[in-house]
Backbone as a printed PyTorch tensor [residue, N CA C, xyz], in Angstrom:
tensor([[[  0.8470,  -1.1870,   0.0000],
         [  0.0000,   0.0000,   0.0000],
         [  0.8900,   1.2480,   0.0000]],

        [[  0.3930,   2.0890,  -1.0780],
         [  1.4110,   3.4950,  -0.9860],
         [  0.7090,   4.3070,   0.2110]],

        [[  1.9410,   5.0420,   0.7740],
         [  1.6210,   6.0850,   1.7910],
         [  1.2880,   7.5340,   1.5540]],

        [[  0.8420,   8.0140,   2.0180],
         [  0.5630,   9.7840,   1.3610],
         [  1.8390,  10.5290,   2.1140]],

        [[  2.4770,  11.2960,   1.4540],
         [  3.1980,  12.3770,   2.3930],
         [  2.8150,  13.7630,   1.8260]],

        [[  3.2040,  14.5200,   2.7470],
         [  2.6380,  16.1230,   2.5390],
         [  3.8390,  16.6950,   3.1460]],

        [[  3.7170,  17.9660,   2.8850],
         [  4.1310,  18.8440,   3.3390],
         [  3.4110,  19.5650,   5.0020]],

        [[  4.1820,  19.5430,   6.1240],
         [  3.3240,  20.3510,   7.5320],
         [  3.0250,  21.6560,   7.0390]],

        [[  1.7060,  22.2270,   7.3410],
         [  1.5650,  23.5640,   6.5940],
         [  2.1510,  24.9210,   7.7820]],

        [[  2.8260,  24.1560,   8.5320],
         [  3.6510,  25.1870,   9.2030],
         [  5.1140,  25.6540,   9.2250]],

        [[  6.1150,  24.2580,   9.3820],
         [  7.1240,  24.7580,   8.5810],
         [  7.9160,  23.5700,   7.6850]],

        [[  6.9630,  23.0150,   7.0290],
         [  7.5180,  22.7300,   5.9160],
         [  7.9750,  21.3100,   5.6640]],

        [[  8.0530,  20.5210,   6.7210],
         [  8.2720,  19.1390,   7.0020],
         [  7.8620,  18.1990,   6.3300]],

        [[  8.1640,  17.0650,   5.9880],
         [  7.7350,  15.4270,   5.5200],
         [  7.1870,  15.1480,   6.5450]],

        [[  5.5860,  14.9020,   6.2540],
         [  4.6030,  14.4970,   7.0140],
         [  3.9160,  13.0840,   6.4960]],

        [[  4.2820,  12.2360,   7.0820],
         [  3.8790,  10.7170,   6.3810],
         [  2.4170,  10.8890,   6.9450]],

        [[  1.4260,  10.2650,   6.5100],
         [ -0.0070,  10.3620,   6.1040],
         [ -0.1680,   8.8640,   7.1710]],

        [[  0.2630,   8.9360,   8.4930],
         [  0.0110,   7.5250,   8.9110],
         [ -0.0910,   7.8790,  10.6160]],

        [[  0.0970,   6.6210,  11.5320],
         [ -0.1460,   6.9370,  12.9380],
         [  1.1760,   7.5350,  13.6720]],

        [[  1.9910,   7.2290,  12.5610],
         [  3.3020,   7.7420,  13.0520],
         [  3.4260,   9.2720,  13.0900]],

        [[  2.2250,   9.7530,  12.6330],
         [  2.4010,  11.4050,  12.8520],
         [  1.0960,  11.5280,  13.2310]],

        [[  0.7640,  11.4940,  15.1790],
         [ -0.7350,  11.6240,  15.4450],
         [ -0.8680,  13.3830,  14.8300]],

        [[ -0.5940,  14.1920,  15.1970],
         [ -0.8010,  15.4950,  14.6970],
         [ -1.0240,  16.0370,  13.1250]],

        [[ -0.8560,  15.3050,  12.4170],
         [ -1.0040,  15.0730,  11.0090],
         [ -2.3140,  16.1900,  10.1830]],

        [[ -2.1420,  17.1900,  10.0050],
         [ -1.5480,  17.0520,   8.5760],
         [ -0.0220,  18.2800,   9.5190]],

        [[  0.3460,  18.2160,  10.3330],
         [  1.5380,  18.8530,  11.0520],
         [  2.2210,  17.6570,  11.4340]],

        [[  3.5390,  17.9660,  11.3420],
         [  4.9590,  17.3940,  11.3980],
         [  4.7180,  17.3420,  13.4220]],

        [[  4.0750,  17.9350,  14.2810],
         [  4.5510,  17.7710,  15.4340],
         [  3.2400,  19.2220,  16.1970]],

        [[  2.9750,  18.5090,  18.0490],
         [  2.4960,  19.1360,  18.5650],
         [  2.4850,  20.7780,  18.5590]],

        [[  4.1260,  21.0860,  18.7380],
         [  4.2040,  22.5840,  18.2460],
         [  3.4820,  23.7040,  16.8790]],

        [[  3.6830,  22.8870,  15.9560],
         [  3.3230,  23.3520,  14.6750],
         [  1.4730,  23.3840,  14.9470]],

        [[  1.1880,  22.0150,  15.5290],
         [ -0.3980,  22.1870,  15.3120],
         [ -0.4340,  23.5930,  16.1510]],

        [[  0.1330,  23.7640,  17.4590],
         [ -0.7410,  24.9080,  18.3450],
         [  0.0350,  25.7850,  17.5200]],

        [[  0.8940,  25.9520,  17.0720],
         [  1.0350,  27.4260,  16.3050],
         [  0.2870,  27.8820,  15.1910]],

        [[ -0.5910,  27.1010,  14.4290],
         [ -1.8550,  27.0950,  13.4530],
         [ -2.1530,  27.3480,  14.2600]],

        [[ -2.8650,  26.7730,  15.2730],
         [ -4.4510,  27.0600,  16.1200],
         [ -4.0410,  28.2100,  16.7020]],

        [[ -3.2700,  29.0220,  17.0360],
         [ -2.7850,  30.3770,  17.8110],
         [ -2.8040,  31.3720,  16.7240]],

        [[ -2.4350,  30.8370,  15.6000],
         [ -2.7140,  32.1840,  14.2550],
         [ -4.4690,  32.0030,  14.0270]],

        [[ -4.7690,  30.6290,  14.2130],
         [ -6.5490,  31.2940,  13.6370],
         [ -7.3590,  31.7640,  14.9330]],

        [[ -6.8330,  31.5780,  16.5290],
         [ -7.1940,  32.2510,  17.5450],
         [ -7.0990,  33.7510,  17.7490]],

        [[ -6.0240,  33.8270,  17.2700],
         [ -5.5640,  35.5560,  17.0140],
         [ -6.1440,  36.3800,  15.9300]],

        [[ -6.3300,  35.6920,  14.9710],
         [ -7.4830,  36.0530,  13.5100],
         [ -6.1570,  36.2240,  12.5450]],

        [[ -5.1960,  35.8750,  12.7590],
         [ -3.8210,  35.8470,  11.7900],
         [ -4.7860,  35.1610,  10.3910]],

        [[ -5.4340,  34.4500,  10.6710],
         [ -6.2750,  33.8180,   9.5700],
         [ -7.1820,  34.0730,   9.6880]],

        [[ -8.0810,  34.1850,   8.2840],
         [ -9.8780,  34.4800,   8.3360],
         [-10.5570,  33.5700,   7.2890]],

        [[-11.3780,  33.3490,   7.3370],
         [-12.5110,  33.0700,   5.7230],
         [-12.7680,  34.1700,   5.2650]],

        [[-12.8070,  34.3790,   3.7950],
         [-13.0180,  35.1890,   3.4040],
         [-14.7540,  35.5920,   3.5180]],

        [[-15.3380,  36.5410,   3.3420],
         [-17.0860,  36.6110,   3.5150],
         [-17.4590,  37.1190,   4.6270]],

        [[-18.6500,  37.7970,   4.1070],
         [-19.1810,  38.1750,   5.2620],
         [-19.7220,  37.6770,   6.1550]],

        [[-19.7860,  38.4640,   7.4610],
         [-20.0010,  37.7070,   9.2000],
         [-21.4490,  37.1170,   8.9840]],

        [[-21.7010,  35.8880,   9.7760],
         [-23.4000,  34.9150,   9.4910],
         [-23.8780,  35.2400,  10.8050]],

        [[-23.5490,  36.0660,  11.5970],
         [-24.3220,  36.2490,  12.7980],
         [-25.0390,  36.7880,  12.3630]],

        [[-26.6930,  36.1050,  13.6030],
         [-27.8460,  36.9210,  13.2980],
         [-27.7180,  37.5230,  14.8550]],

        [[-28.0380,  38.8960,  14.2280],
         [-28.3270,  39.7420,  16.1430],
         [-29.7570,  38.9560,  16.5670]],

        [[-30.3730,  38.6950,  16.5910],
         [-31.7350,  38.0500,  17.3230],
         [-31.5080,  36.4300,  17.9890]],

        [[-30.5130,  36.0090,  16.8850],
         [-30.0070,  34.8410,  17.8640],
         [-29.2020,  35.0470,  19.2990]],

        [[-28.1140,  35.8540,  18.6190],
         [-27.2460,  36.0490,  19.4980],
         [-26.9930,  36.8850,  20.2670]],

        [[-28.3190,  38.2820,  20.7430],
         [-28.6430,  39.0290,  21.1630],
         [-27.8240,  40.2390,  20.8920]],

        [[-28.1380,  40.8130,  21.0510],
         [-27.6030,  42.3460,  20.4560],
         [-26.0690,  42.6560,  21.6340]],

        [[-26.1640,  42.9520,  22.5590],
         [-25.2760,  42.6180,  23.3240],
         [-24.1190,  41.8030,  23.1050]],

        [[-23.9250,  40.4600,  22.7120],
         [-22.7320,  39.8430,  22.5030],
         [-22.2150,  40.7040,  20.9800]],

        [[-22.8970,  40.8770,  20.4520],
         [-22.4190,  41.1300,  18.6350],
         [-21.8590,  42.8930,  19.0030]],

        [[-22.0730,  43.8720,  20.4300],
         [-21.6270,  44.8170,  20.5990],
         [-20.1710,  44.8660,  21.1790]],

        [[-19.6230,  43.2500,  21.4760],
         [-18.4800,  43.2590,  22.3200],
         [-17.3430,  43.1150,  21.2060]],

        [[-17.6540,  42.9870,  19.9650],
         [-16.7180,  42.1310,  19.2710],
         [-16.7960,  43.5100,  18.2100]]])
């Protein structure tokens, strides 16, 4: 059976596509929380506009942000 490898989309690593890399599609624990710390910070976005509805989410929370 062929294996998949990738590239870690953090810095750049041989990432074998198997159990040998639980953090996968990242080369290692570090790299994942440094993704998840750029899309916590908004370093990253989706492009489009915001889907909040004020009536769901009351007018109040959508004034904090």
């Amino acid at each position: 059976m062929k294996t998949t490898n990738l590239q870690c989309p953090s810095c750049k690593a041989n990432v074998e596509w198997s159990d040998k890399f639980p953090h996968r599609p990242f080369c290692s624990q570090r790299c994942q929380q440094i993704d998840f710390g750029d899309w916590a910070t908004e370093s990253y976005s989706i492009a489009g506009e915001a889907v909040l509805d004020p009536e769901l989410m009351g007018q109040e929370s959508l004034d904090e942000h």
